[in-house]
NUROTI-907894 format. One record per atom (N, C-alpha, C): residue number from 1; residue in one letter; atom name; x, y, z. Coordinates in Angstrom, 1 decimal, padded with zeros to 4 digits. Layout:
n | res | atom | east | north | up
NUM | A | CA | X | Y | Z
...
//
This chain:
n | res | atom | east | north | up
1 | X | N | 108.4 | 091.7 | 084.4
1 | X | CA | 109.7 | 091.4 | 085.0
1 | X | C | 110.5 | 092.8 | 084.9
2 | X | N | 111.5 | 093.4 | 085.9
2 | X | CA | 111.7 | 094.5 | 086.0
2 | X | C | 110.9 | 095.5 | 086.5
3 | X | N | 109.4 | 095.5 | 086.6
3 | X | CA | 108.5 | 096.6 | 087.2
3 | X | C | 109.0 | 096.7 | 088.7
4 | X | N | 109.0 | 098.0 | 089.0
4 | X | CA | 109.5 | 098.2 | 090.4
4 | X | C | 108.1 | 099.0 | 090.8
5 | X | N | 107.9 | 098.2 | 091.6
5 | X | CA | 106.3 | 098.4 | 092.5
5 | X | C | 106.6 | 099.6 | 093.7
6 | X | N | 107.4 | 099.8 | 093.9
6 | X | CA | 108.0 | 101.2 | 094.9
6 | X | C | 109.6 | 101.3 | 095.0
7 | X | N | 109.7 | 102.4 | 095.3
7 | X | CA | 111.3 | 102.7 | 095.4
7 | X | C | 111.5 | 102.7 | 097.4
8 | X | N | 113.0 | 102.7 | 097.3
8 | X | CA | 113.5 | 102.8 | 098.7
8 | X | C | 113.3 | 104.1 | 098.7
9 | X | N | 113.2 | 104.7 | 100.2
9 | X | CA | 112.9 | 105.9 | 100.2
9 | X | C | 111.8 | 107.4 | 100.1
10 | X | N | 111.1 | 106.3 | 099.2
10 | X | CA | 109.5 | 106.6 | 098.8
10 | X | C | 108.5 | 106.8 | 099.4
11 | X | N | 107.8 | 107.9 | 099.3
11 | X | CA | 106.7 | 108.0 | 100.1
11 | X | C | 105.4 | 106.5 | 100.4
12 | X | N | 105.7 | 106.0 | 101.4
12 | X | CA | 104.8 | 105.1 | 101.8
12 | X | C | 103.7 | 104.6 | 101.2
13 | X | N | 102.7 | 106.0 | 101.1
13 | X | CA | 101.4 | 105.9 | 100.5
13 | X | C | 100.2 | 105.2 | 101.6
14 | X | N | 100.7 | 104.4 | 102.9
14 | X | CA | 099.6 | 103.5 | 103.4
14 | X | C | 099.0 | 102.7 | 102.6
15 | X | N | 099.8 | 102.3 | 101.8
15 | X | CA | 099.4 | 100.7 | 101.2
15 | X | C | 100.7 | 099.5 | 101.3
16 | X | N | 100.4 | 098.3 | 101.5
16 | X | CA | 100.7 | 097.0 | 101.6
16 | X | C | 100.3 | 095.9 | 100.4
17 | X | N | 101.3 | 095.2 | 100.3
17 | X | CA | 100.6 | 094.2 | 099.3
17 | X | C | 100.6 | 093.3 | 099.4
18 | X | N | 099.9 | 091.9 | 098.7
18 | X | CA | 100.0 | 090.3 | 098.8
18 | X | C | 100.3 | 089.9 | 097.3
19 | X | N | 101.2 | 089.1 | 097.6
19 | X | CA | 101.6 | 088.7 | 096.0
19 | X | C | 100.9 | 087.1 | 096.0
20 | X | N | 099.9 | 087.2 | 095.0
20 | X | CA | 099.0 | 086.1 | 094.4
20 | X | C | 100.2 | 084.9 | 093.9
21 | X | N | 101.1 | 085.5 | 093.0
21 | X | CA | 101.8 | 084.9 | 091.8
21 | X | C | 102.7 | 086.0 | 091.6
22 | X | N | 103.7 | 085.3 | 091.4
22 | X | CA | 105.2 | 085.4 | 090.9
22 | X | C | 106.6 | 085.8 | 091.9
23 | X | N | 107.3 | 086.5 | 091.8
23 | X | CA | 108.5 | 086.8 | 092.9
23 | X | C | 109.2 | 088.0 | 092.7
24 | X | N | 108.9 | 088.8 | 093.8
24 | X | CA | 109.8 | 089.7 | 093.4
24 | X | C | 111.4 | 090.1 | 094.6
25 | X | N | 111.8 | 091.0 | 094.1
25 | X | CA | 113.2 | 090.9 | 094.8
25 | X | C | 112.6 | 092.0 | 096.1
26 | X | N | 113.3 | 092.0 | 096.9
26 | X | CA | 113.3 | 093.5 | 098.0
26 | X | C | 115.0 | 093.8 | 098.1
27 | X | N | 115.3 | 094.5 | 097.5
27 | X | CA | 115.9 | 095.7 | 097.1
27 | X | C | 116.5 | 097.0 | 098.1
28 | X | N | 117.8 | 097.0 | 098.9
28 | X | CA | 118.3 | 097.8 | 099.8
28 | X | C | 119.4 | 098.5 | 098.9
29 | X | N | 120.0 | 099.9 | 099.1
29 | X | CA | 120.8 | 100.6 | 098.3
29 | X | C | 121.9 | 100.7 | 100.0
30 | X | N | 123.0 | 099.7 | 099.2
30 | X | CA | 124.2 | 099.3 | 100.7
30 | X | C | 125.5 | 099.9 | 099.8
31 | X | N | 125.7 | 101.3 | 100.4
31 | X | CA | 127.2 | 101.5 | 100.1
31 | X | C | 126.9 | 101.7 | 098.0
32 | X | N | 126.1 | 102.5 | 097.8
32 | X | CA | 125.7 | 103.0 | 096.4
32 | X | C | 126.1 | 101.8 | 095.5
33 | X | N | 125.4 | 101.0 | 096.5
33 | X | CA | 125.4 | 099.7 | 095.3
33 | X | C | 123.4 | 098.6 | 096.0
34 | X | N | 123.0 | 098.4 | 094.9
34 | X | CA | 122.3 | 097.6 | 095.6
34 | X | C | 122.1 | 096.2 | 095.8
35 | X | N | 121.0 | 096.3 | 096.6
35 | X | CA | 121.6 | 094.4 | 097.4
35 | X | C | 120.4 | 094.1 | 097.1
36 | X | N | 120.2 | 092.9 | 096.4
36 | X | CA | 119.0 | 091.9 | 097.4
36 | X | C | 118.8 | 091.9 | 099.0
37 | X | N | 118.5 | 091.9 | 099.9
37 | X | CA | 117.6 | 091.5 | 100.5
37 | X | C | 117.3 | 090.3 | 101.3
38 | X | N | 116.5 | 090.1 | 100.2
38 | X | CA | 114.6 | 089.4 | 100.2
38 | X | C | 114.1 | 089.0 | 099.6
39 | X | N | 113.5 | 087.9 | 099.2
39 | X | CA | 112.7 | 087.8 | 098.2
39 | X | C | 110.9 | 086.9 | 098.7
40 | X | N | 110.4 | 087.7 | 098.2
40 | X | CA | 108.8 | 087.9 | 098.2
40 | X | C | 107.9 | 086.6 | 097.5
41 | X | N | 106.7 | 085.6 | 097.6
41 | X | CA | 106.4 | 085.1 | 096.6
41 | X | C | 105.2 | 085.2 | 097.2
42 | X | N | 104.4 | 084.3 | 096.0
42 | X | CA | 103.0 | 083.5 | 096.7
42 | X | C | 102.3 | 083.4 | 098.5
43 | X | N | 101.6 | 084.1 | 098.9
43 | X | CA | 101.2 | 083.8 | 100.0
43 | X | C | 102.0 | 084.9 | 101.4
44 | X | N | 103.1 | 085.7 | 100.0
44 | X | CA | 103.7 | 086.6 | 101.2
44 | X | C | 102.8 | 087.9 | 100.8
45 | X | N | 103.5 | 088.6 | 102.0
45 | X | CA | 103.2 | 090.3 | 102.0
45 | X | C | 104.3 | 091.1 | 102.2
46 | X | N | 104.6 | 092.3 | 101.3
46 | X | CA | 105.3 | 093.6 | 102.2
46 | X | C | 104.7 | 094.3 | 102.3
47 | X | N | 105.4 | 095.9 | 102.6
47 | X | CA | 104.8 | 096.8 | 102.6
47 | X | C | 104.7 | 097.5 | 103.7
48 | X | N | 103.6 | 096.4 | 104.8
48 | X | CA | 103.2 | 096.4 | 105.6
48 | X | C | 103.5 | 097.5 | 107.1
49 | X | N | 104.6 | 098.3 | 106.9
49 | X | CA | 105.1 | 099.1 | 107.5
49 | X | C | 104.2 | 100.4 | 107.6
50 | X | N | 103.9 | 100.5 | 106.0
50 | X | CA | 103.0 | 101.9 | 105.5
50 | X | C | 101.6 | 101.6 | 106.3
51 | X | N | 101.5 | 100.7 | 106.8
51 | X | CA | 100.0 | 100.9 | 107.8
51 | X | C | 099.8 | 101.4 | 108.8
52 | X | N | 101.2 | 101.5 | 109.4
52 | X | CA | 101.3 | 101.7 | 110.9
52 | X | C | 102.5 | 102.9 | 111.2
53 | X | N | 102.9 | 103.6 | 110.1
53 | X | CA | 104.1 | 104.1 | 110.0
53 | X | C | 104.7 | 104.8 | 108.7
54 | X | N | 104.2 | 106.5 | 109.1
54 | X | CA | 104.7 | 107.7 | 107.6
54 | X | C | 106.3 | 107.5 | 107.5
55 | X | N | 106.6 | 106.2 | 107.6
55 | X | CA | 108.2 | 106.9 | 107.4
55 | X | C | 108.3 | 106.6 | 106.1
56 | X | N | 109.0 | 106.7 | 105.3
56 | X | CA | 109.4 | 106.4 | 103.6
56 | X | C | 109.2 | 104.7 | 103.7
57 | X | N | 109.7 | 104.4 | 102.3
57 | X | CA | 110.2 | 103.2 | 102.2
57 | X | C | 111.0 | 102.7 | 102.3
58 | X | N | 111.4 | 101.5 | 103.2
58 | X | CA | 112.7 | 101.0 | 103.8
58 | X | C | 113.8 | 100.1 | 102.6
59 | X | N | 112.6 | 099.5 | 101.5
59 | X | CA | 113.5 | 098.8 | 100.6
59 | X | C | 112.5 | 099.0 | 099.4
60 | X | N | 113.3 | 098.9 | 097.9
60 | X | CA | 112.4 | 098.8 | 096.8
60 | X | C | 112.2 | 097.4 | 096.6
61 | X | N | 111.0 | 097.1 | 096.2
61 | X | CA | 110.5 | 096.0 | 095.4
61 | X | C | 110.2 | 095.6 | 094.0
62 | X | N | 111.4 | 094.9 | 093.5
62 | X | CA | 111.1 | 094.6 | 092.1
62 | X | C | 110.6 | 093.6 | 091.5
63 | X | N | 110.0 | 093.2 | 090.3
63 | X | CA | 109.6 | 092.2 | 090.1
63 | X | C | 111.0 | 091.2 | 089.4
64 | X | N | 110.5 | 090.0 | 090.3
64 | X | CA | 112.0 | 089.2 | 089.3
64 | X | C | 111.2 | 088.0 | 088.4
65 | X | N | 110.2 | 087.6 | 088.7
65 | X | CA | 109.5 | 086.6 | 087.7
65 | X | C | 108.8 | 086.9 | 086.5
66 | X | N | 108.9 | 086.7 | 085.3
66 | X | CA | 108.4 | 087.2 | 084.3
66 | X | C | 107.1 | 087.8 | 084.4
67 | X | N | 106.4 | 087.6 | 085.5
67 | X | CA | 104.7 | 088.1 | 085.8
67 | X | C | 104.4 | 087.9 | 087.0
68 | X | N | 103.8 | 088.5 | 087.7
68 | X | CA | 103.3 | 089.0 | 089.2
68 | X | C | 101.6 | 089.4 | 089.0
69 | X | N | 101.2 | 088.9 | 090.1
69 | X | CA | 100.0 | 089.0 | 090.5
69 | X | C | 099.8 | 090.0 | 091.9
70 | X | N | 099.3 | 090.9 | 092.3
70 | X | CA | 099.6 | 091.8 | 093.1
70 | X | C | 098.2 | 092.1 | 093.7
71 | X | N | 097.7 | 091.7 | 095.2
71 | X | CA | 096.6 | 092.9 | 096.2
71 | X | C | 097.0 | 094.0 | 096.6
72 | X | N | 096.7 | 094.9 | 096.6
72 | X | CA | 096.8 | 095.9 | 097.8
72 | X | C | 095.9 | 096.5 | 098.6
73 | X | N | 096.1 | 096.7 | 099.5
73 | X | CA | 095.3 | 097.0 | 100.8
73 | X | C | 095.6 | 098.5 | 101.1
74 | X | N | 095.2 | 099.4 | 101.4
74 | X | CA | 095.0 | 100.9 | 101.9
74 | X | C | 094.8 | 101.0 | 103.5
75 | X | N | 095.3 | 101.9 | 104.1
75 | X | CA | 094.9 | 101.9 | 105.3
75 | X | C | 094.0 | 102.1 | 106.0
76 | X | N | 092.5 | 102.9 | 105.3
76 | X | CA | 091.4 | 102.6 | 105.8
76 | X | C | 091.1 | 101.2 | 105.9
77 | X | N | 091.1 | 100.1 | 104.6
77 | X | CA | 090.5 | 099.2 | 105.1
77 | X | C | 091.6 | 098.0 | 105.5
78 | X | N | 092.6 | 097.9 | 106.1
78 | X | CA | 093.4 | 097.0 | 106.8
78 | X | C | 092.7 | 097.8 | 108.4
79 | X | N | 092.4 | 098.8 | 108.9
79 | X | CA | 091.9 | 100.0 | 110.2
79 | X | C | 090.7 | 098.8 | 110.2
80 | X | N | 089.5 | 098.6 | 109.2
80 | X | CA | 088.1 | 098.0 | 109.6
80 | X | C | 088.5 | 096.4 | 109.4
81 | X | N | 089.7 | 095.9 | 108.9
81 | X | CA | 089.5 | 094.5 | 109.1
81 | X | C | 090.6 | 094.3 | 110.8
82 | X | N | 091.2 | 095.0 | 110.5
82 | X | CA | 092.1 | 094.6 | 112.1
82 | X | C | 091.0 | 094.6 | 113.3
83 | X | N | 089.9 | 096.1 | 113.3
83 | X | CA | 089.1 | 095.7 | 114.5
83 | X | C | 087.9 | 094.7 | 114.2
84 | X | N | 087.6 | 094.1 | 113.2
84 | X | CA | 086.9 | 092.9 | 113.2
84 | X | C | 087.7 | 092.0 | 113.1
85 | X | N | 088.8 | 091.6 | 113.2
85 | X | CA | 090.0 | 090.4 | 112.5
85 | X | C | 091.1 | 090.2 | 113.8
86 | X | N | 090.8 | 090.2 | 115.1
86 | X | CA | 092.4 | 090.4 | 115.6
86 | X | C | 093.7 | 089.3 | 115.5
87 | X | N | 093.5 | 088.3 | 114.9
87 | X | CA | 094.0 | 087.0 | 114.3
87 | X | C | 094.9 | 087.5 | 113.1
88 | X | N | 094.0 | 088.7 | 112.1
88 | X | CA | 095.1 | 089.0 | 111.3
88 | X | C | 095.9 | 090.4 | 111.9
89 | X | N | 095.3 | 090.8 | 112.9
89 | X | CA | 096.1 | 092.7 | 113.3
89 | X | C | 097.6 | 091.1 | 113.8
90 | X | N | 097.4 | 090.7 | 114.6
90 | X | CA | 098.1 | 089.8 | 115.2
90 | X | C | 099.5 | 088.9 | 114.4
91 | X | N | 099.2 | 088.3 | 113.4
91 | X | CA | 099.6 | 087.4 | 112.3
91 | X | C | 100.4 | 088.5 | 111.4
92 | X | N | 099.9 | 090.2 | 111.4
92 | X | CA | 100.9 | 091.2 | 110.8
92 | X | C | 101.7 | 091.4 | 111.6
93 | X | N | 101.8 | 091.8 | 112.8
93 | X | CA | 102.6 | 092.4 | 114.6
93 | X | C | 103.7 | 091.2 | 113.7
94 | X | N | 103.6 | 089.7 | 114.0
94 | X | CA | 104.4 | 088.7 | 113.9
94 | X | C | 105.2 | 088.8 | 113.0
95 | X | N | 104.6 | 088.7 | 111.7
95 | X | CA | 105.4 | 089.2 | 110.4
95 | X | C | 106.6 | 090.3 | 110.7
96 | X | N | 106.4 | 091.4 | 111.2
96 | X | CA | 106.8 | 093.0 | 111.2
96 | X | C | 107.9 | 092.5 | 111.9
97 | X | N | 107.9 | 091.9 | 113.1
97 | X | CA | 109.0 | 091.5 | 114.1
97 | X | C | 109.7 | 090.6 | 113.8
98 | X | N | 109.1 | 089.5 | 112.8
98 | X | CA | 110.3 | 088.6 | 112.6
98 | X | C | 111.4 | 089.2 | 110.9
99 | X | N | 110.8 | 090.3 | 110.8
99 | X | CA | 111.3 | 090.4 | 109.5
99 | X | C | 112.1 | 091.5 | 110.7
100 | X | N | 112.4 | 092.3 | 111.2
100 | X | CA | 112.9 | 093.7 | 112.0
100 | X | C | 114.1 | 092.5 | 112.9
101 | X | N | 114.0 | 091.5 | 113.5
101 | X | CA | 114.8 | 090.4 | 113.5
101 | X | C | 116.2 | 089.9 | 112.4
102 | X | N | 115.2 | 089.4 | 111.1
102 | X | CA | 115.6 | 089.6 | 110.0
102 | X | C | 117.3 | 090.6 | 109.5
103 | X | N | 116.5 | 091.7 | 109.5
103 | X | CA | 116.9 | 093.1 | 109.0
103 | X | C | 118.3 | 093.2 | 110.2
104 | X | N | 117.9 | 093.1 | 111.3
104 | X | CA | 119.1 | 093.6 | 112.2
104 | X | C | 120.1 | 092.1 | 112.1
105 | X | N | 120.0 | 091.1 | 111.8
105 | X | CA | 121.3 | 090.1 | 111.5
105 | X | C | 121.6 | 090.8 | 110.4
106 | X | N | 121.0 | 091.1 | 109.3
106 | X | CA | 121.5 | 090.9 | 107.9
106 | X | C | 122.6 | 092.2 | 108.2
107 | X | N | 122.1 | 093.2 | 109.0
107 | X | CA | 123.0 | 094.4 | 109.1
107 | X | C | 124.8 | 094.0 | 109.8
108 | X | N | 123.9 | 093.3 | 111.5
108 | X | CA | 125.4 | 092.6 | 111.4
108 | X | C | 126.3 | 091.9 | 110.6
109 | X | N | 125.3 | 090.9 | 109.7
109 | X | CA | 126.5 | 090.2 | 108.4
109 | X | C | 127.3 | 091.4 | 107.7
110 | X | N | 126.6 | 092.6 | 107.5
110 | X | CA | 127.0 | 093.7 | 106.7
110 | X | C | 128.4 | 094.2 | 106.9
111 | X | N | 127.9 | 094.8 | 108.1
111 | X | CA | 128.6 | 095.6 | 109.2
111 | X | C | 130.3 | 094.5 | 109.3
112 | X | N | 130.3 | 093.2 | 110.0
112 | X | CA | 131.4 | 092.2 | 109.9
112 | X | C | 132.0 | 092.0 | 108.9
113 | X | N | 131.3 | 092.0 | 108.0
113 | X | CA | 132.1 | 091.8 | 106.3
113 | X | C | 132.5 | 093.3 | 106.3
114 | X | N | 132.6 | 094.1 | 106.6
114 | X | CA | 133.1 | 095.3 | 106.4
114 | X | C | 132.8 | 095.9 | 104.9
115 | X | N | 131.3 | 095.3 | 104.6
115 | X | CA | 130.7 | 096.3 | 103.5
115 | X | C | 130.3 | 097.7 | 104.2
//
């Protein structure tokens, strides 16, 4: 509980993860305060930016459940399952856009509330 699995800001690395077990927070620094987010569990993934994209990290992820279970994937081999898998390259595209959907309301809530 408390392990922070990457920072905002942070060099990417080209890895993504799946959390087996537990929950963690996703973590935005709004106005030198930070926000929740997000929250991550069983059966989800982040990350998933660093496969397709050197830009830093857009949010930290912490752990909020006393214990976490964690995959990660590298960008070579997410490259050889996407061209044998197009079901999952496809099922990530989805994820990425509905979260980037996501991201731009929560900004409007931001932005209106005049944080």
């Amino acid at each position: 509980q408390g392990e922070v699995i990457f920072k905002e800001n942070e060099d990417a690395g080209g890895k993504m993860y799946f959390v087996f077990e537990g929950e963690l927070d996703v973590v935005r620094r709004v106005n030198n305060e930070d926000e929740v987010i997000g929250r991550v569990g069983p059966n989800d993934f982040f990350g998933e930016m660093a496969l397709i994209s050197s830009h830093p990290r857009a949010a930290s992820i912490i752990v909020r459940s006393p214990t976490a279970r964690l995959g990660v994937l590298d960008h070579e081999t997410f490259m050889k399952i996407a061209r044998n898998n197009p079901p999952f390259l496809y099922e990530i595209l989805r994820m990425v856009i509905a979260r980037l959907v996501l991201t731009e309301h929560i900004i409007d809530l931001l932005v209106t509330d005049g944080r």
